[in-house]
N, C-alpha and C positions, 0 to 999 in steps of 0.2 A: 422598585417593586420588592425585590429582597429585601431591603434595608424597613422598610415604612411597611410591608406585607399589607399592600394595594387587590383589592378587592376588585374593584370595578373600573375600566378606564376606556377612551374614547379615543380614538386614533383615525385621522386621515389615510388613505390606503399608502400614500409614500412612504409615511410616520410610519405605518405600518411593517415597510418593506427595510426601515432601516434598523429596527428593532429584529425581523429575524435575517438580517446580517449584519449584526454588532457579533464581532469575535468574542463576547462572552457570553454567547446567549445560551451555547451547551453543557457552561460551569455555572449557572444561576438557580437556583432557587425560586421558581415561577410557580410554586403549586399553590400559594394563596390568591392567585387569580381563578375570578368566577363567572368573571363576562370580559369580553373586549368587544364592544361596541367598534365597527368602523362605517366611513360612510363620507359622505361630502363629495366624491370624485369615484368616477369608472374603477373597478377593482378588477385586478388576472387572476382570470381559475387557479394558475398555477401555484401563483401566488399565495392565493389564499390555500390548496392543499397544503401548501409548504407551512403557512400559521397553525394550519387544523394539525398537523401532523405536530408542530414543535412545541405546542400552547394545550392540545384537545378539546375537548368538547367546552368552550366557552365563545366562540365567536357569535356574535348577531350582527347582520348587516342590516343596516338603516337607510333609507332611500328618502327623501322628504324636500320640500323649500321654507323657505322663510313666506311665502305667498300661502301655502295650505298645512304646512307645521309636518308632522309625522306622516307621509301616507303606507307605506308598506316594510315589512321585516322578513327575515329572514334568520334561522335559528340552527344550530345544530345541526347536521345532518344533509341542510342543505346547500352548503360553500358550492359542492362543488356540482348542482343544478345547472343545467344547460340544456338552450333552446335548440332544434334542427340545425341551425345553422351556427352552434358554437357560442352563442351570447348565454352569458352566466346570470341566471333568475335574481331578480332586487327581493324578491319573497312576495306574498299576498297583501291585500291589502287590512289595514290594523280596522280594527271595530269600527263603525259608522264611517266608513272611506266606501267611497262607491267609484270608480274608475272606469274610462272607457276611451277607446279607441278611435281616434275619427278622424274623416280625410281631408284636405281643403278646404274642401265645401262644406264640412261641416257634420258628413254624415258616420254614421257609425260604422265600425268595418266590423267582417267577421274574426272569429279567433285566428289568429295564425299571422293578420296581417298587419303591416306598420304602418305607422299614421302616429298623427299628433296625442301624447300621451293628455287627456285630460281629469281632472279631479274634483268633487264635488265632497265636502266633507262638511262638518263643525266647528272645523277647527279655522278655515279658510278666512283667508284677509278681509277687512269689509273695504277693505282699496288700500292706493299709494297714497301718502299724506300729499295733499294738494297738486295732487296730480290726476286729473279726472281722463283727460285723455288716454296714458300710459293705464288707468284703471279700466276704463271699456274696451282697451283691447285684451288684456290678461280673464279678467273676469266678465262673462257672460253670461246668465240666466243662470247665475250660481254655478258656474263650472268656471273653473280655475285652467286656463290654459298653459300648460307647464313648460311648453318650449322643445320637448324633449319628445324624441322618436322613440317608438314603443312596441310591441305589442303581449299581447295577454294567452298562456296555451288554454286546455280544457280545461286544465282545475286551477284555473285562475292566479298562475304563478305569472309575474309581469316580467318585462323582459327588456329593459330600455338598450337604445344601438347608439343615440348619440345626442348632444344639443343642437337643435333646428341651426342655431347660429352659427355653430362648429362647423356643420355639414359643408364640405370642400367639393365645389362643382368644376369637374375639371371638364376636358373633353374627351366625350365618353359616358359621363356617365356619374355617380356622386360618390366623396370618398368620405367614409363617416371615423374620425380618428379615432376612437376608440377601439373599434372593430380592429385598424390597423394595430394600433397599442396592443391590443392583449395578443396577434398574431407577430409581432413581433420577440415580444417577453419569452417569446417559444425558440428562440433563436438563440445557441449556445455563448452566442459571444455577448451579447443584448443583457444588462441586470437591468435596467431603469429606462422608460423613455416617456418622450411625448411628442405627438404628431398634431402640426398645425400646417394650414394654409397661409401661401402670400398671393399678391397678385403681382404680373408685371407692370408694364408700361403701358403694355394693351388692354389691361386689367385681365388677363385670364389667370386663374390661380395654378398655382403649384404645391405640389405634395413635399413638405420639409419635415425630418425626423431627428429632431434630437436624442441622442441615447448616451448613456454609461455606459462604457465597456465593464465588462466580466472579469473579473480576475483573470490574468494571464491571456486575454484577446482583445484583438484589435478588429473591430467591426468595420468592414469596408462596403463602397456603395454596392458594385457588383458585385457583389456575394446577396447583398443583402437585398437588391433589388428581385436578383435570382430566384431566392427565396419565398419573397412575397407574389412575384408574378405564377410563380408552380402551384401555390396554396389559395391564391384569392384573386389574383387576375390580373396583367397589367396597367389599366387602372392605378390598381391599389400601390403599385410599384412608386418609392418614395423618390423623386428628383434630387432632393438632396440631404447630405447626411453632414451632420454635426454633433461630433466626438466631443463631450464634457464628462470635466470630472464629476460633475454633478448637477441636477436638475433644479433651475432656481424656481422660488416657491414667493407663491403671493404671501400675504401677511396671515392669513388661515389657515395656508398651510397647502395651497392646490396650486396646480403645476401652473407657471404665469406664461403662457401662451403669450401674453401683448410684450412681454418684456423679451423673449428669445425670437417674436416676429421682428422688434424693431431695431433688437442689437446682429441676428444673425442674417438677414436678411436684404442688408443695406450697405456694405462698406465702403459705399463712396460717402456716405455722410458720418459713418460711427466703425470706432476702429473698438475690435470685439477685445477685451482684456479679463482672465478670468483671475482670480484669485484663488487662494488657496483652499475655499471653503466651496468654490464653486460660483461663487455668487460674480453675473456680471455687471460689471461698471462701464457705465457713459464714458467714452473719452473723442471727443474730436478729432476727426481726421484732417490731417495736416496735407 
């Protein structure tokens, strides 16, 4: 950015998070940036105060699929927007985006409450290439089924909680990993994580938390179960904790949930080996 005096750039919120902790980010020269677009993956309030404060008034959060293209932003001012319950606003919807809330069945809920996020734009798919079945379940009477839990307050700021698919049903009750993520990020020992589901043998699922420790802390379960059960309920309380150096990333850049399900998950079939970057490798267990 100093060197090339970079104008405009796009960042996943990890990409994000490693940009403002690169130990030169307080001796750089960042004032020819004029937008930092992020977006593709759940993003922490905290987080993002921590950009707004180190970068200022250039952040825009983007919220969108490849199924309906752009649907909502978010600009200046409002990083650090939150819903009653703590979830940080994706922003309004962009010009000819019409969006709405609805329940199982189909029907539309009022403001305030969550249900399936849906979208009706211009912009939207006209389907999956030769895929008709997977296209009449997404797309319906011109509404775009986005997959994602939602809802919408009075002045139409949107407010997503989680991917329907993500949503980890445990007993008790449902545990939506993002909500966990950004309530964990709060946690002094906690710089990085992601929370996904397994199941067992019985198939009931389980709450797994990968995390970074913090400079100078070692993140432990009880503590950190402690933590989460005081702020958001036992429920939400993680089963198990998995200490890396670093959070491995799909090829786009978003945290790979299937690749730390099947390496951390399982050591009777895969012996978990991390490397220096973070990144983990398949290796057979003997």
């Amino acid at each position: 950015i100093e060197r090339e005096r970079i104008t405009h750039t796009w960042l996943l919120p990890p990409l994000l998070y490693q940009l403002l902790d690169h130990p030169a980010l307080a001796g750089t020269d960042l004032s020819s940036l004029g937008r930092v677009t992020y977006g593709g993956t759940a993003a922490s309030p905290a987080r993002l105060r921590q950009a707004a404060a180190a970068l200022g008034p250039v952040l825009y959060g983007w919220y969108g699929q490849a199924e309906a293209q752009l649907i909502t932003e978010t600009g200046p001012g409002e990083q650090e927007m939150t819903g009653p319950d703590g979830h940080l606003t994706v922003g309004r919807a962009m010009p000819g985006v019409q969006i709405e809330i609805r329940d199982t069945d189909g029907a539309a809920l009022p403001t305030g409450s969550r249900g399936e996020v849906l979208v009706r734009s211009p912009y939207a798919m006209q389907g999956y290439w030769k895929q008709p079945q997977l296209t009449a379940q997404v797309l319906r009477d011109g509404w775009v089924h986005t997959g994602d839990v939602g809802y919408l307050d009075e002045r139409g700021y949107l407010y997503v909680v989680d991917r329907i698919k993500e949503m980890i049903v445990v007993v008790g009750g449902h545990v939506y990993p993002a909500e966990l993520e950004e309530l964990l990020l709060r946690h002094p020992a906690v710089a990085q994580c992601t929370v996904f589901g397994d199941r067992d043998d019985e198939a009931v699922e389980h709450v797994h938390a990968a995390v970074v420790a913090a400079a100078g802390h070692q993140p432990d379960l009880a503590e950190i179960r402690k933590f989460v059960t005081t702020r958001k309920g036992r429920i939400y309380a993680p089963e198990a904790l998995h200490v890396l150096p670093a959070i491995p990333l799909t090829a786009v850049g978003k945290p790979d949930r299937q690749r730390l399900r099947a390496q951390l998950c399982h050591p009777r079939e895969q012996v978990r080996e991390t490397s220096s970057d973070g990144v983990l490798s398949d290796t057979a267990a003997s």
